[in-house]
N, C-alpha and C positions, 0 to 999 in steps of 0.2 A: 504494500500500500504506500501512494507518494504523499512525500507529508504536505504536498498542499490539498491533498483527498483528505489525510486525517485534520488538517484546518478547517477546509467545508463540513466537516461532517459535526467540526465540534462547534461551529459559528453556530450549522441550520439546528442542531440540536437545542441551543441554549434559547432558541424561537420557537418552542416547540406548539404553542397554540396557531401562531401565524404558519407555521409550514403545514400543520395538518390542514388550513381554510385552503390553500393551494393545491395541497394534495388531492382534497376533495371535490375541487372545481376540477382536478383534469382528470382525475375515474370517473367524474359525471360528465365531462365533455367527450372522452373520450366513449366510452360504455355507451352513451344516447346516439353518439353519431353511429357506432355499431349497429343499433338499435333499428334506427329507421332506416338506413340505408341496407338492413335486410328485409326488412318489412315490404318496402315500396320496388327492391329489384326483384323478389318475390315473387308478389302479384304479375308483375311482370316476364317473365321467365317463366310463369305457369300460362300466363296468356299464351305468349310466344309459342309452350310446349303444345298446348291445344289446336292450334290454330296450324302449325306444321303436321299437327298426327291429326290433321281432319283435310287440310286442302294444301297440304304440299309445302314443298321450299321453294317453288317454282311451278307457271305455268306457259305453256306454250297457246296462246288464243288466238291471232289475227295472222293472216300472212299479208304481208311486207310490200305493196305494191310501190317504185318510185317512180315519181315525174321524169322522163327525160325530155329535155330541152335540146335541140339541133340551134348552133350557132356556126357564122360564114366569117372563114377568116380569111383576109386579103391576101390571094395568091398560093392558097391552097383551097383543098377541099372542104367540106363541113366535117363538124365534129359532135359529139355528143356529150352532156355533160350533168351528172344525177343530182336533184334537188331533193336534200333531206325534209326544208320546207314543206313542199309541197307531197310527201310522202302519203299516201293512202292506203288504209288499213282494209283487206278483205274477209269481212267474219267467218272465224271459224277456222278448221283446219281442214282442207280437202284432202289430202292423203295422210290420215292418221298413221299406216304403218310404217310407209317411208321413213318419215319422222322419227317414229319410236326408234325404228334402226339406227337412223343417225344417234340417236341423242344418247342410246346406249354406248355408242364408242367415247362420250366425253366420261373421263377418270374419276369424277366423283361425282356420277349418277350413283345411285342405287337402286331404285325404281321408277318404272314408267308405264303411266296407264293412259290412256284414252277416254273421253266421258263425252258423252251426249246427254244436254240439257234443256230440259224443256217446262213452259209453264202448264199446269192441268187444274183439275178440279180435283177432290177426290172424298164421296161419299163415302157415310157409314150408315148405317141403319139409327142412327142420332140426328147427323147434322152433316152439311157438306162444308170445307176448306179451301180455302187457293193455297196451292204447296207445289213445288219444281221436284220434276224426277231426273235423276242421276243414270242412267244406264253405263253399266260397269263392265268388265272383267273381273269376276272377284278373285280371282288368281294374282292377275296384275296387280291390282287395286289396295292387295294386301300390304304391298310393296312400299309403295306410297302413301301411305295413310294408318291410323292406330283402330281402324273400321272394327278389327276382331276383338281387340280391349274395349271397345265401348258397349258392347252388347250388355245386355241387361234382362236378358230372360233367357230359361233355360236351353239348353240344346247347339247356343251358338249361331254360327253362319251353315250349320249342315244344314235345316230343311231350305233356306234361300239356295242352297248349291244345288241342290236335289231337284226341285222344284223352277222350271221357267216362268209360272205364276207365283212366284211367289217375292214378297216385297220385303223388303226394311224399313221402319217408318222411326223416326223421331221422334223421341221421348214426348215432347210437350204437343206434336202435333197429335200422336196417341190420344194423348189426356183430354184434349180438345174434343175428339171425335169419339171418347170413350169406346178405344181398342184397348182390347188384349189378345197373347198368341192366338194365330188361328182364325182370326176374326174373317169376317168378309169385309171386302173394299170394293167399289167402283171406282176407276179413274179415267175422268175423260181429260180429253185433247182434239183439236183439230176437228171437232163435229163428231166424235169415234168417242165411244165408251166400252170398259173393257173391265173384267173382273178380277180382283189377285187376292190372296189370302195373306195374312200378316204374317210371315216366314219367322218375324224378328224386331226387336225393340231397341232401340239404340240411344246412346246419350252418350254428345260428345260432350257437354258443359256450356257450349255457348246459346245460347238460348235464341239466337237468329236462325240457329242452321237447326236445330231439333224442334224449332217452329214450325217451319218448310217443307224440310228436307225427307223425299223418298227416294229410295237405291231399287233400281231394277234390271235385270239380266241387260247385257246392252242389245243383244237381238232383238229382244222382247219392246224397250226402250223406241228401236230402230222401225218396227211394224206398229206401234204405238203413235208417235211423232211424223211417220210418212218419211223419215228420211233414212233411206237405204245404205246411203255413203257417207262419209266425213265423221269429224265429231268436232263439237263446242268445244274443247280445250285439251289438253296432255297435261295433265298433272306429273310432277317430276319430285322425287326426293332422294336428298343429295347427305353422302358421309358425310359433308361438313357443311351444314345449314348457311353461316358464317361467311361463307366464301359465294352466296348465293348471287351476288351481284356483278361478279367478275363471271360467273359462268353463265350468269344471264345476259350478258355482253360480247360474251363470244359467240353462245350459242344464235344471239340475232343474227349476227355477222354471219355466221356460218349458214342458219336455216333459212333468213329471209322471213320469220316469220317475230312477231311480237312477242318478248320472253319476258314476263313480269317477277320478280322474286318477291320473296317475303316482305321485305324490308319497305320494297313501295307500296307492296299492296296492302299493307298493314301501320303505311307511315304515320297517319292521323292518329291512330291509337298509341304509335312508339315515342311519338311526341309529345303524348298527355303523359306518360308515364315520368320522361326523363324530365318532363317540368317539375313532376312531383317529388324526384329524386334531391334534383339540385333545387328546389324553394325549402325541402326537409333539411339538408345537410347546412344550407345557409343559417335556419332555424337554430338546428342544435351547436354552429360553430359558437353562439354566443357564451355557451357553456363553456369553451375551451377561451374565446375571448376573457369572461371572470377568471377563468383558471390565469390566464396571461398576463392580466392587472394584478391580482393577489402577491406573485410572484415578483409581481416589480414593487407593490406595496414592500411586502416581505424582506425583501433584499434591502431596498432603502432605509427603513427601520435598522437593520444591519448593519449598516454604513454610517448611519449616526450612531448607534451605540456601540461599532467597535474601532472608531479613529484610534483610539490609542493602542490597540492591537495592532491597526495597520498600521502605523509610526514606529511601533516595536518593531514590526516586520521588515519595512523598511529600510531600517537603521543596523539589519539582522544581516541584509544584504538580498534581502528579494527583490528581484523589478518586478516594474510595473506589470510585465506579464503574468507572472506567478501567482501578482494580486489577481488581475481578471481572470485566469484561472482556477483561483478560490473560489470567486461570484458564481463563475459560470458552472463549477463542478455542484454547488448547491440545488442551482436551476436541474443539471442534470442526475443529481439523485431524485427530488422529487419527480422528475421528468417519467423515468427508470420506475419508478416504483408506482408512480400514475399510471402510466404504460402497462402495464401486466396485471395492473389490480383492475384499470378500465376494462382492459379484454376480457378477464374473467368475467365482472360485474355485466359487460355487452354481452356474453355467452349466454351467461345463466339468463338472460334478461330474454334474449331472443328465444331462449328454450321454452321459458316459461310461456312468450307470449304466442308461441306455434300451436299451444295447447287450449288455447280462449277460443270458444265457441263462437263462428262468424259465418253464421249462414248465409250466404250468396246465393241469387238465381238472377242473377239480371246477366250484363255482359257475357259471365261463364259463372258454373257452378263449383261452390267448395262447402265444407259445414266449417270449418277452423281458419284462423290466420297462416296463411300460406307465407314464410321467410325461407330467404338464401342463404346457404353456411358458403361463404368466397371469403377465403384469403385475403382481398384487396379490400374490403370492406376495415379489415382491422390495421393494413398498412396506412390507407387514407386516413384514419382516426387516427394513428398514431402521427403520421407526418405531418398532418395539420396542430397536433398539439406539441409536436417539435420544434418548426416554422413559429408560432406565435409565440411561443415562451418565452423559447432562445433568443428570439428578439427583444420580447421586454425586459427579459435580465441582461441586454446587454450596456443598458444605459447606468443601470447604478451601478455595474460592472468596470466598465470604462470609467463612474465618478470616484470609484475608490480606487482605482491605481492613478489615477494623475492628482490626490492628494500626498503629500510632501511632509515631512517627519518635522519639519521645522515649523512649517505652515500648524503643524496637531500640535506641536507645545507651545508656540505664541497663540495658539486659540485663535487662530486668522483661519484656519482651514476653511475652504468651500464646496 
């Protein structure tokens, strides 16, 4: 141990109510920023999970048609030349398989489905609905989507496999139309009404798409809707979610056709979050802010009741540096011991609060507080109560080494 460690340690000791007010302001700055910044990337991160294991990391929807413009340059021929401007989108995907080939050769595909979408009615022996049918590959489909974890009635996706009449229908549109397995259904389209029996009950959590949302054999789908060829979209799920916007970049470039990833197609919602993320973290920095004033209070108090220590010291043969690393090793015990007691105090805090009853059914469904256990949540807590501390212990830091051993016994010091 350097004796300017055992000096800070006997200075902060002899303040022992004022170091504990610091102590305390940075396990509570520290511990709350933990706190909320799992709380709110949480909610977050389960959206996110939901919304990948229902409709992809990626879709393939429109092909790509561009304007070309013919312009006359003097003394040669015409030339042609492509306007992104003027680019026009043609709905839909006209050769869905082509596509799937390609898009399997890019390295972090994992799955690729094809879907045909369409708006219908769809009676029960209750009440009739407006709800959109999905026609699938349920093989594919598996690929891309968490379709076989959300089921919620016995038996699974078998009688839907088994069965070309037979449907999947959405938990809250269920409820609506008071089905259960087995039930009967009409579902019209296009002037065409057709009979299918409830195969299967499903709930992904977001309550737009278990509204709506029915899955039907895509043949079945295809003689239903009148449309024999193409499909509304390619749903695509990728080993690294993450990366989704650089392979949705290529993949246009490569396919010609409109490739939308997670990230846009879900921007308005990733935007509510991350407001919520950084207006929380500004909230609880004020707690490491107190922690940051106490510590300069602290140390200043210090500084006037031990001039004649630092005079001794002084005249002992310490510089000036030796002094500011007194100040500063103070700062950094409490720092050190705020640190480790906050992460604890943040841990146990976010354990405890994962376990509070928090029924959700709006956006998506949960019954509890859904929080994120990441690493970076306890590094930003900790280097934001680094950052401010170290800062404000540096001023009475710097006042006590440029006081002068002469200046402490003529009682001139400032």
């Amino acid at each position: 141990m350097s004796p300017n460690f055992r000096i800070a340690l006997r200075f902060l000791t002899a303040k022992k109510r004022a170091m504990l007010m610091s102590l305390s302001c940075t396990v509570l700055g520290v511990g709350l920023f933990i706190v909320t910044q799992a709380t709110t990337s949480g909610f977050e991160e389960f959206f996110v999970r939901t919304l990948l294991g229902t409709d992809g990391a990626m879709r393939i929807e429109d092909r790509i048609q561009d304007t070309i413009r013919s312009m006359e340059v003097a003394g040669s021929s015409d030339f042609q030349i492509r306007q992104r401007e003027g680019v026009k989108y043609i709905e839909g995907v006209e050769e869905p398989q082509m596509i799937k080939d390609a898009v399997r050769s890019f390295a972090n595909v994992r799955g690729v489905s094809a879907v045909l979408k369409g708006n219908v009615q769809v009676t029960s022996s209750f009440k009739t609905e407006d709800a959109q049918i999905l026609g699938i590959k349920l093989d594919e489909h598996r690929l891309v989507s968490e379709l076989e974890r959300k089921i919620t009635t016995p038996g699974g996706l078998g009688k839907f496999q088994e069965s070309s009449s037979g449907a999947l229908v959405g938990r809250v549109l269920a409820d609506r139309l008071q089905l259960t397995i087995n039930d009967s259904i009409v579902i019209s389209a296009r002037g065409e009404s057709r009979r299918y029996h409830v195969a299967a009950i499903f709930e992904t959590g977001v309550r737009d798409i278990d509204k709506t949302r029915i899955y039907l054999d895509l043949t079945e789908a295809r003689s239903l809707l009148r449309k024999p060829s193409g499909a509304s979209f390619i749903q695509i799920s990728l080993y690294d979610p993450n990366r989704a916007r650089e392979d949705a970049a290529h993949m246009e470039e490569v396919l010609k056709h409109s490739v939308r990833p997670w990230q846009d197609r879900e921007k308005d919602w990733l935007e509510v979050f991350r407001a919520l993320r950084v207006s929380s973290a500004i909230t609880v920095t004020v707690f490491t802010l107190i922690a940051s004033l106490a510590m300069f209070n602290t140390l200043a108090m210090i500084v006037l009741e031990k001039t004649k220590d630092i005079a001794i010291l002084r005249s002992m043969g310490y510089e000036r540096r030796d002094i500011t690393q007194i100040f500063l090793w103070q700062a950094g015990i409490v720092l050190a011991i705020g640190a480790v007691l906050g992460a604890l105090f943040g841990a146990v805090v976010t354990w405890g609060v994962s376990l509070v009853p928090l029924p959700i059914n709006t956006l998506f469904k949960t019954a509890t507080f859904i929080v994120s256990w990441s690493p970076w949540h306890y590094v930003q807590a900790i280097a934001t109560a680094v950052v401010m501390v170290m800062i404000a212990s540096l001023v009475p830091a710097r006042r006590a080494a440029r006081l002068e051993p002469g200046d402490i016994v003529r009682g001139t010091a400032q």
